[in-house]
N, C-alpha and C positions, 0 to 999 in steps of 0.2 A: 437190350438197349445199351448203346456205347455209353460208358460214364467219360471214361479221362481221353479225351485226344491232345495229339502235339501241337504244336504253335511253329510253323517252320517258315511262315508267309506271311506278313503283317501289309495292310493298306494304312496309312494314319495321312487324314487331310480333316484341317481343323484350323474353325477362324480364331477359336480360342487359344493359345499356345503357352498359357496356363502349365507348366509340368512336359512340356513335351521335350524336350533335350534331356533332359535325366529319364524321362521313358524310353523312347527312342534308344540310349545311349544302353540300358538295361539291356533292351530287348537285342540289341546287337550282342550283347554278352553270351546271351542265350543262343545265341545262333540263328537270328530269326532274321529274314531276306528282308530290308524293309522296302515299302510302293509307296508315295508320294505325287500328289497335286500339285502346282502353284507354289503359293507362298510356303505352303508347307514345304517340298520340296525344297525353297531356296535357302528358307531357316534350317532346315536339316545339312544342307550343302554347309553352309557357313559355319557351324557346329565341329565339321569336319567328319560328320557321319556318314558312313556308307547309306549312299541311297538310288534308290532305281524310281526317274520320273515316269509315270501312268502312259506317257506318250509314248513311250519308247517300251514300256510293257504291252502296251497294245496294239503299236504300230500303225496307230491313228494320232494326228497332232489334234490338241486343243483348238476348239475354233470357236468361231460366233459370239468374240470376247468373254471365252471361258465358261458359256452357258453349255456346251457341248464338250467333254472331256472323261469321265467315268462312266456315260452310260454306253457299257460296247459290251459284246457276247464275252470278252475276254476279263472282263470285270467282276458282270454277272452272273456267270456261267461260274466263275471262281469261289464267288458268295455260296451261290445256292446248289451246287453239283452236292447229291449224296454222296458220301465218301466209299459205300459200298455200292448202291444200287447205278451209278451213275459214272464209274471209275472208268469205263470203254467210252464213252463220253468225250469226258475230259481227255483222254489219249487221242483219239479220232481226230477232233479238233485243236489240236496242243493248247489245251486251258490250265494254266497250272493253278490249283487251289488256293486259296485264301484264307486262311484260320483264324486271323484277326483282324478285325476291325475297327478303327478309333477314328469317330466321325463327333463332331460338335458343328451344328450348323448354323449357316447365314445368318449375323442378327439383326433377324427382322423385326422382332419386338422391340430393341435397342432403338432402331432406326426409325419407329413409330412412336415411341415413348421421347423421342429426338425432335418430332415435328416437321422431319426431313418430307421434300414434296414428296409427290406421288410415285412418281417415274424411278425416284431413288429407292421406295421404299418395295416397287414391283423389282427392282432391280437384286434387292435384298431378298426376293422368295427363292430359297434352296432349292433345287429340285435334283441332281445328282445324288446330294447328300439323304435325303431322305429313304429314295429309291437304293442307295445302298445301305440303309438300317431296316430298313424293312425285309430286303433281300437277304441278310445277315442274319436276322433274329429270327426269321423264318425258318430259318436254318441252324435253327440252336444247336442240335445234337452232334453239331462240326465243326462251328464256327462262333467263336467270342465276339459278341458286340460288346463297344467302348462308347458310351453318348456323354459321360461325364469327367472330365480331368481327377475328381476325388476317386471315381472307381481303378485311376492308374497303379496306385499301393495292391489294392485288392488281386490286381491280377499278376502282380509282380510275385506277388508273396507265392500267391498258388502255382506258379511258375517253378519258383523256386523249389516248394512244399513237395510238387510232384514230378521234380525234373524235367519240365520245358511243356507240362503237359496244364488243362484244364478240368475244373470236374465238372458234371451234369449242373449239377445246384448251383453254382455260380454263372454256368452260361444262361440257364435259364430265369436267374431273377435279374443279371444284366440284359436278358431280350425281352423280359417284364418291361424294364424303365426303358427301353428302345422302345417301342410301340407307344408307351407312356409318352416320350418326348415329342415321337413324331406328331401322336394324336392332338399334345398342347400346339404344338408348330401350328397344325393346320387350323386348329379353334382358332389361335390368335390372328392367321391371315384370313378365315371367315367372316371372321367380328371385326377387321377391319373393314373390307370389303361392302360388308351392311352399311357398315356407318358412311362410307363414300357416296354409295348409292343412297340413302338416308333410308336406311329400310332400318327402322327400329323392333318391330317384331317379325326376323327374317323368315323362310318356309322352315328350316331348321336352324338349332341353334343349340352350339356345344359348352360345353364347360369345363375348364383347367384348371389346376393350381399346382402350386409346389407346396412339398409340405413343408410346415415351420415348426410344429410342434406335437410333439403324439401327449394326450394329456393321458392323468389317470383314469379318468374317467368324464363323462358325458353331462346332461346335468342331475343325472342319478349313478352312483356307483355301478348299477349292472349293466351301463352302456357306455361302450367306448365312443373315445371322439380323440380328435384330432385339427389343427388346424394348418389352413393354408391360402401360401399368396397368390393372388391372381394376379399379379402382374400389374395392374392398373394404377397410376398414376396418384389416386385418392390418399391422402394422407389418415394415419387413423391409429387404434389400438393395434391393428394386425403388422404397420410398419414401425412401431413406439419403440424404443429404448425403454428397458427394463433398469434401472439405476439398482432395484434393490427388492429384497424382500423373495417369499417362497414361489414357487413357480404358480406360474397363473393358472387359473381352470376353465373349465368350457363356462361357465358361469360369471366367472370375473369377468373375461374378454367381452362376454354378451350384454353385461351393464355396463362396462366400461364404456364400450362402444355407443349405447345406448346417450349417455352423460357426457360423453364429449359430444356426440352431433348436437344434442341441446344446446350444449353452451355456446356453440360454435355458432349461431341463429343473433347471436349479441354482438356488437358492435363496443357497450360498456363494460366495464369489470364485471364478469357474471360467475354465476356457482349454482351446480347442479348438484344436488345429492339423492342416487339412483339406490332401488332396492326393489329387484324381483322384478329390470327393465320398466320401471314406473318411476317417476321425481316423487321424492316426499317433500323436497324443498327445492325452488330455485328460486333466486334475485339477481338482480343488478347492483350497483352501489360505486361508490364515489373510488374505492379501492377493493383488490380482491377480499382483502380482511372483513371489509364492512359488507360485503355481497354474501360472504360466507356465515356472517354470525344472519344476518337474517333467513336464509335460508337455513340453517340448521333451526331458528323457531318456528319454520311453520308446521315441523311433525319430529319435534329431538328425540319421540321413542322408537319411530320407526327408523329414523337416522342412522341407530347402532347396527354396527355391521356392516352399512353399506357405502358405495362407490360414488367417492368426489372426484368431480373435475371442475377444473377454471379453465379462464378462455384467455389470463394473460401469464407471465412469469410468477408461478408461487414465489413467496416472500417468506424469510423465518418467520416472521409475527406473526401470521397466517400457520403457516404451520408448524406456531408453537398452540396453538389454539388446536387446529386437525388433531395433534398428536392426545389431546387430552379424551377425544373419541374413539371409542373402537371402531376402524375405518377397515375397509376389505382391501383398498384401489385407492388409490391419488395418481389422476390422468392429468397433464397440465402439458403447454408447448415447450415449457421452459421451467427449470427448478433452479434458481440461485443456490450457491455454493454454501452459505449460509441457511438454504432451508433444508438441503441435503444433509448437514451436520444434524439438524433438528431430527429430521426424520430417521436418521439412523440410531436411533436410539430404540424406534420400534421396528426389531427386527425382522420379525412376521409382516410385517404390513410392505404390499407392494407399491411400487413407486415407479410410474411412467411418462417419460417424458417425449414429446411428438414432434418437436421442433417446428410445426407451423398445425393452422384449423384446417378439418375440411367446409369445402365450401359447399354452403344449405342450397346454393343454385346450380352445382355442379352435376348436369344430368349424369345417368346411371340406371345401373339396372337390378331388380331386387328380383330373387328366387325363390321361392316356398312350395318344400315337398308337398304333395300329396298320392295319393294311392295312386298307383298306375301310370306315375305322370312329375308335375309341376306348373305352376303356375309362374308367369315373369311379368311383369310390371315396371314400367319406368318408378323412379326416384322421385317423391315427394318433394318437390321442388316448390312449391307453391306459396307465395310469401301475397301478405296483405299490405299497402301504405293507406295514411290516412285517403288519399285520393281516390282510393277503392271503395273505401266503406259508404254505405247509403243507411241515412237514420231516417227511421221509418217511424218513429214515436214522435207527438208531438211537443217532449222537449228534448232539445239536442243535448248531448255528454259538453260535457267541461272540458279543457284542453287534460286537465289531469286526468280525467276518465279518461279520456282518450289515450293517453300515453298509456295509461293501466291496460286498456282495452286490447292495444299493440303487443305489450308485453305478453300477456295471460292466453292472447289466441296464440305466439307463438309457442307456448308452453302445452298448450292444449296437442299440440300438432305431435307433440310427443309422449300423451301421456294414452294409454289404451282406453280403444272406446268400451262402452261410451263412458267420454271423458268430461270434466266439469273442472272449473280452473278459478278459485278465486282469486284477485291479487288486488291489492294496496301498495301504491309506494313504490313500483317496479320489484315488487316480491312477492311471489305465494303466499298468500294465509291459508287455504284448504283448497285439498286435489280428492276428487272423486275418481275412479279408476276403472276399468275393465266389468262394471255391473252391467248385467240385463237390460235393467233399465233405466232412464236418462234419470228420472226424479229421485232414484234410489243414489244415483254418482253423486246429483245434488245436496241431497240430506246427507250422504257420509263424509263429503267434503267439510259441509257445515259442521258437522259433528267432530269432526279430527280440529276442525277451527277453536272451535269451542274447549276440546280436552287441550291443545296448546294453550288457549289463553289462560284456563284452570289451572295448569302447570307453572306460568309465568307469575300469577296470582294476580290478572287484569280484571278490571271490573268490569269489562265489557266484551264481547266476542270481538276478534280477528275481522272476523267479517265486517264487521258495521263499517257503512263505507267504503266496499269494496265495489269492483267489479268482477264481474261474472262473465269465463268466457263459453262456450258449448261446443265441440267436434264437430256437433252437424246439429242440422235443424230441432227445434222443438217439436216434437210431433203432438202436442197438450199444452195446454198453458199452465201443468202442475210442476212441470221442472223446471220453467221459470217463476211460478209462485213460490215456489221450498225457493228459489236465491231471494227470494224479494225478502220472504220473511226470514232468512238470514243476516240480510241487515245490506246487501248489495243493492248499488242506486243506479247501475249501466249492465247493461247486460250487452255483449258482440256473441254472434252467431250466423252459421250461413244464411238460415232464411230459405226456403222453398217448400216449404211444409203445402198443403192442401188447408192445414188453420192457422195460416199467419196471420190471419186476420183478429183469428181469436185472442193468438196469442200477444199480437200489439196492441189489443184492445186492454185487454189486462195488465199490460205493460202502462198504458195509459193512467186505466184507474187510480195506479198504484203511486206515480208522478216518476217512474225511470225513466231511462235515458235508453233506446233501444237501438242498435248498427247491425246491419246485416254484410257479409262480406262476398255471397256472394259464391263461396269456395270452404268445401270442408275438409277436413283429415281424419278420416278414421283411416283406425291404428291397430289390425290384428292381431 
């Protein structure tokens, strides 16, 4: 197998032009013939670079406003001719070879991420460009692909390194990322496509991203991970500014992430305090400061260690408080210049700022491996107003239950089932999590309520007075008895049990306030 061939022929047509006159300019040093497109061409012209336009290499003009220009035997035949097997070929038909190729194509993702119509955005599908990276990298063992303006250094060097020449390993992990790019190209004109025709779970359906970060590891050391952008619009931890602190981990990002969508659900000053993708704490309040000292009491021992996010501009005061917790993650849209002084004091602790929330109604699509496969699922979009809710108990909630009742099913929406949510006040007092079963989320909620109040040294549980929200239906009237006898006086839950009946009866007994919404969220 050939390792090093020469570079005597170069095509470069590219809407990115990013690096290309000091490339270009190189590779003329080198001796290399260069073929040119369009604008490229005219940027090359202007430059004052020798250059030879594709029309006059082929002896066909560009036509069908430029949809028609590089796909001809004199092209293709130059990509893909083996350099041994296929050398009488190439003479027979006067094809002169091709040894490099630097292609970036049409953006179409740009011009969909733009909002641009339709027509514009069909106008923006590549198809010369594509067809010649595919033809290129298929042809690795002759011919250098170029899909990225950063890989321009790489090849210059090696250029240099081996006197006009390539080596094996470099043409083949640049027609690695060729294939790579082209496959994202056509994901992202797929997935638009669905969306026009409104097909949201299309007959196939592909998956891209670019990578953003190789971490050290997964969320156990003996497994790598890695993360990456898809492209999409969503604002979040994956597009955040890093202000500070050690590099993130597959862990951090996945609470992070977890703690901003919550808080994002708030409309008021809010604070999420995330550990192990579950809230120990979240409130509302009049300021971020006062949202955060409440949420940090509805569970201050599980608190240590883990991932805050707010939903407005951190403030020093705020995070002169933060600073005195061992924190993992502070996610926020905005950090004043004054809490950034605060905060750099703890080295170690990261600090992320978003510049805007994402939006809790902004459809989407969620992915989760499984064996053989995956499963994909729209975006938990699902939001309750009082207008939704139906009270099925024959006494109605208080406008204050009510607002608690709002608050706590949003909360619920992000906590794993089966989930339990009490809250007072627009704030967590006890979060039951991820248990088997519903009455066991109940009791441990109540029970975490109870060790805060112990801690605060209150003479009366968290709970009393609260309400109670549930992920999904009761299926017993025992895991709304364990809230009753925790001292909750409304209980909000979907409602469609086969015992509602029982369980509003008991609800009765007891004199709660009972709302059904209707809509549940479980949370794998």
């Amino acid at each position: 197998m050939i390792d090093t061939v020469s570079i005597t022929r170069a095509l470069l047509s590219v809407s990115d032009k990013t690096g290309l006159i000091p490339f270009a300019r190189a590779l003329r040093e080198q001796n290399v013939e260069l073929l040119s497109t369009g604008g490229t061409f005219r940027a090359l012209q202007e430059a004052g670079i020798e250059v030879t336009e594709v029309s006059a290499h082929t002896g066909f003009p560009e036509m069908m406003d430029g949809r028609v220009k590089t796909l001809h035997p004199r092209i293709h035949g130059g990509l893909l001719a083996r350099r041994d097997d296929h050398a009488q070929a190439l003479r027979d038909h006067d094809i002169p070879p091709i040894d490099l190729l630097v292609v970036n194509l049409y953006p179409f993702e740009a011009t969909v991420a733009a909002g641009k119509p339709f027509e514009d955005c069909v106008e923006n599908i590549d198809i010369g460009g594509p067809a010649m990276i595919r033809s290129a990298a298929k042809n690795h063992d002759f011919v250098t692909v170029v899909v990225e303006s950063a890989d321009y250094e790489t090849v210059m060097a090696e250029l240099v390194l081996h006197r006009g020449q390539t080596t094996l390993a470099t043409r083949r992990r640049l027609a690695a990322k060729a294939f790579a790019r082209t496959a994202a190209y056509d994901t992202a004109i797929s997935a638009w496509f669905a969306v026009q025709q409104g097909e949201t779970m299309p007959e196939r359906f592909a998956l891209a991203g670019v990578l953003q970060q190789r971490m050290r590891y997964g969320e156990n050391p003996h497994q790598e991970a890695a993360l990456y952008r898809d492209g999409s619009r969503r604002p979040g931890v994956a597009t955040a500014r890093q202000l500070q602190g050690k590099e993130l981990s597959y862990n951090n990002l996945a609470d992070a992430d977890a703690a901003l969508e919550l808080v994002a659900e708030f409309e008021r000053p809010a604070v999420a305090i995330i550990k192990h993708a579950n809230p120990c704490g979240v409130a509302e309040g009049m300021s971020i400061g006062a949202a955060y000292a409440r949420a940090l009491a509805c569970d201050p021992v599980s608190a240590f260690g883990g991932i805050i996010a707010v939903n407005q501009e951190l403030d020093a005061e705020t995070a002169e408080e933060i600073a005195k917790l061992f924190a993992e993650v502070i996610v926020a849209p905005s950090i004043s210049a004054e809490a950034q002084a605060v905060l750099a004091t703890k080295k170690n602790l990261r600090v992320l700022a978003t510049e805007t929330l994402p939006d809790p109604a902004q459809p989407g699509l969620i992915v989760k491996a499984i064996a053989g496969g995956f499963l994909l699922q729209s975006r938990d979009t699902g939001r309750i107003t009082l207008q939704s809710l139906k009270v099925v108990t024959k006494r109605a909630p208080t406008n204050a239950e009510l607002a608690d009742m709002l608050f706590a099913f949003r909360v619920a929406k992000h906590v794993k089932s089966n989930a339990i949510v009490y809250a007072k006040d627009g704030a967590t007092v006890g979060i039951g999590a991820g248990q088997m079963s519903r009455v066991d989320s109940s009791r441990i909620a109540a029970w975490k309520a109870g060790e805060a109040a112990a801690a605060a040294k209150l003479a009366a549980p968290l709970t009393n007075g609260s309400v109670v929200a549930s992920d999904a239906f009761f299926p017993f009237a025992d895991g709304m008895i364990a809230a009753a006898d925790a001292g909750a006086t409304a209980i909000i839950q979907p409602g469609g049990s086969m015992r509602d009946a029982e369980v509003i009866a008991a609800a009765d007994e007891r004199g709660l306030a009972m709302v059904f919404t209707g809509i549940r969220h479980f949370r794998h």
